[in-house]
Structure formats: C-alpha cells, structure tokens
C-alpha positions as a Markdown table, in Angstrom:
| # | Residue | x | y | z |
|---|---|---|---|---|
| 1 | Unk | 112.6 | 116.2 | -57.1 |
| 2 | Unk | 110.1 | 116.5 | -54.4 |
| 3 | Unk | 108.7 | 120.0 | -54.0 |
| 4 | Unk | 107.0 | 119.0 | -50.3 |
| 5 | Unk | 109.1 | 122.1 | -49.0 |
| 6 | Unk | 107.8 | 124.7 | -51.3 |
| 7 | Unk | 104.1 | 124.3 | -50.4 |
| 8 | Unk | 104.6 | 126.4 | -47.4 |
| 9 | Unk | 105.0 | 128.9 | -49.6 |
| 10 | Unk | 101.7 | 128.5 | -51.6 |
| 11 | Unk | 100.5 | 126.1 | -54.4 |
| 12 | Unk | 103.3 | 125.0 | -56.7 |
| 13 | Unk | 102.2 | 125.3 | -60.3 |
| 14 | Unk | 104.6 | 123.5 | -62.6 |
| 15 | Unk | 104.7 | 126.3 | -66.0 |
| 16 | Unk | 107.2 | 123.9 | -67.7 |
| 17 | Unk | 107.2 | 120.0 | -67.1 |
| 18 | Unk | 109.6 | 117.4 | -69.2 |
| 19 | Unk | 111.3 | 118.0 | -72.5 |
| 20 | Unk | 110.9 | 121.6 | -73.8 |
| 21 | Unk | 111.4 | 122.4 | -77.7 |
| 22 | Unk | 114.0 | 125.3 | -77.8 |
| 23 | Unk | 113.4 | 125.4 | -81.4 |
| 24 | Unk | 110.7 | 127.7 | -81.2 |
| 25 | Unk | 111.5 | 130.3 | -78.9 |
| 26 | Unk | 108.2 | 132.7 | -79.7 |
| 27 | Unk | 106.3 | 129.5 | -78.5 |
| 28 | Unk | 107.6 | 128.9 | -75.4 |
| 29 | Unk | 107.8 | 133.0 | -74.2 |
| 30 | Unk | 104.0 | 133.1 | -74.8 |
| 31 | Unk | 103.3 | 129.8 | -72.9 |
| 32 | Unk | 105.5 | 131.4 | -69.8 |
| 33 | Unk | 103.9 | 134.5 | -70.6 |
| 34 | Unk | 100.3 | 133.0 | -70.0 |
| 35 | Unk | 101.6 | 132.0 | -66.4 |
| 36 | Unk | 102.9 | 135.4 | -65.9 |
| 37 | Unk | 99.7 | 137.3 | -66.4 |
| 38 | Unk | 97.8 | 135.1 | -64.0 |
| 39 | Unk | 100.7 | 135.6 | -61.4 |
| 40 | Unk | 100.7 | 137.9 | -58.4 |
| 41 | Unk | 104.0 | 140.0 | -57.2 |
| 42 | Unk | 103.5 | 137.7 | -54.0 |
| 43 | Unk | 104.3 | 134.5 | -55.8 |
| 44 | Unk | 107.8 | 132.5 | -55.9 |
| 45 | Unk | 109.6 | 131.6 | -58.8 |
| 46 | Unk | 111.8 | 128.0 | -58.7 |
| 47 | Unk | 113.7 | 128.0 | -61.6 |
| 48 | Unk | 115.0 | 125.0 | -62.9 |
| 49 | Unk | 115.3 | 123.3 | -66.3 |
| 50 | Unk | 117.1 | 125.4 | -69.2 |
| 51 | Unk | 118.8 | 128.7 | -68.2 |
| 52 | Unk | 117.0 | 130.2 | -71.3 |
| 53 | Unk | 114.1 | 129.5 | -70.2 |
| 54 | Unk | 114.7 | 130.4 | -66.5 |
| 55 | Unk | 116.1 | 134.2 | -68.2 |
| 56 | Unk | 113.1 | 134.6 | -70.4 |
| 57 | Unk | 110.2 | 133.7 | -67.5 |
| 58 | Unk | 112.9 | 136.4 | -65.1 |
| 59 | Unk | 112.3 | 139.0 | -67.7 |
| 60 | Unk | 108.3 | 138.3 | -68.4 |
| 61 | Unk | 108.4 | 138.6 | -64.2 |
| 62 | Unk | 110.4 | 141.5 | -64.2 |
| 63 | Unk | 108.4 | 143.8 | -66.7 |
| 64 | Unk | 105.3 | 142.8 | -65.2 |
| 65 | Unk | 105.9 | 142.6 | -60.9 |
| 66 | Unk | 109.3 | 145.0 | -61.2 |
| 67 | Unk | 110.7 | 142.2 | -58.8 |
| 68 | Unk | 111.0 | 138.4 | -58.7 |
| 69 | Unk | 111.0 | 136.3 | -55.4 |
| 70 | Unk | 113.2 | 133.4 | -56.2 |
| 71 | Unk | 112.8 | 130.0 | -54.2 |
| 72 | Unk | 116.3 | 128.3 | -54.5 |
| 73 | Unk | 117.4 | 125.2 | -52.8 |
| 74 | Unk | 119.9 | 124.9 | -50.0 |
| 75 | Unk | 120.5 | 121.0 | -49.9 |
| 76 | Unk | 122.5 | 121.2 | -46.6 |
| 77 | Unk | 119.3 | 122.8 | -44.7 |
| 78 | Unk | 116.9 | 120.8 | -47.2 |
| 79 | Unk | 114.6 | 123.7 | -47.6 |
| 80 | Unk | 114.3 | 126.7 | -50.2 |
| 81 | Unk | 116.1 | 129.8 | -49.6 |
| 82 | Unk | 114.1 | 133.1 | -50.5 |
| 83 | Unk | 115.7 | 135.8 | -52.2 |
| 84 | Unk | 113.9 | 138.6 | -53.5 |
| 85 | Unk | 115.3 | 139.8 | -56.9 |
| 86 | Unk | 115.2 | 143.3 | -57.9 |
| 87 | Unk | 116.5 | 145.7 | -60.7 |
| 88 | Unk | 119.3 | 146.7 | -58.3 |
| 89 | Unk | 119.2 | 144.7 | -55.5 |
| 90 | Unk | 119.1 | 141.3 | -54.4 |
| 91 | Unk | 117.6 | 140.9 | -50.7 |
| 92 | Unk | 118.0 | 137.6 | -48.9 |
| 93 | Unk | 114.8 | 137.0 | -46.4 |
C-alpha cells in the first residue's frame, strides 16, 4: 500500500512493519510505547495490521494525548479521512 496521500499530513513513521510476534504481548506494548512518548497530540494514527495491536497503540495514545487523530482510508475518494477520536466523541474533520 502506498502511503503518498498521507504525507500531506506530516512524515509517516512506520511503528510496526511485516510480521509481528503476538506471543509476547509485554514486547510489543513497550516497542509502541517508545513511539508514543516521542509523539505529539498533533500527529495521525493509520492503523492497520492486527486489531490487537491497533487497540493497544489506541490506548498508549489515549493515556498519553487524551485524544487520537485517526487517518482512515476512503478508497472511493482515494485519500485518508480524518477523524479525531476522543473518550466521548468521535469528530469527523
């Protein structure tokens, strides 16, 4: 998958890439964890890949921003959708 689209939202930094051991769960959280603390509450989130994964980096984002901007993509208008992501909202931009 090409991420060409996302740039316009800032420098795409891949936290996971290819196959991901779910065997040690306690490994992976502090690897996403690692990304998290360097993050900024301006930055995008594409989540792909295992939903386990996608829950756990959500959560990391959450305790630390309080909200997550999620880029999601719309394959009819082949660019990303932004939707920001909050403890009780969800706020499409």
């Amino acid at each position: 998958k090409s991420f060409t689209a996302a740039k316009k939202y800032g420098e795409v930094i891949f936290v996971t890439t290819g196959f991901v051991p779910l065997n040690d769960m306690e490994a992976v959280r502090q690897k996403l964890a690692k990304y998290v603390e360097l993050s900024s509450p301006s930055d995008y989130v594409i989540l792909l890949g295992p939903s386990v994964i996608n829950c756990m980096l959500t959560v990391l984002w959450f305790a630390k921003h309080g909200y997550v901007n999620v880029l999601s993509w719309d394959g009819k208008k082949e660019d990303y959708n932004h939707f920001v992501i909050g403890v009780n909202q969800v706020t499409t931009i």
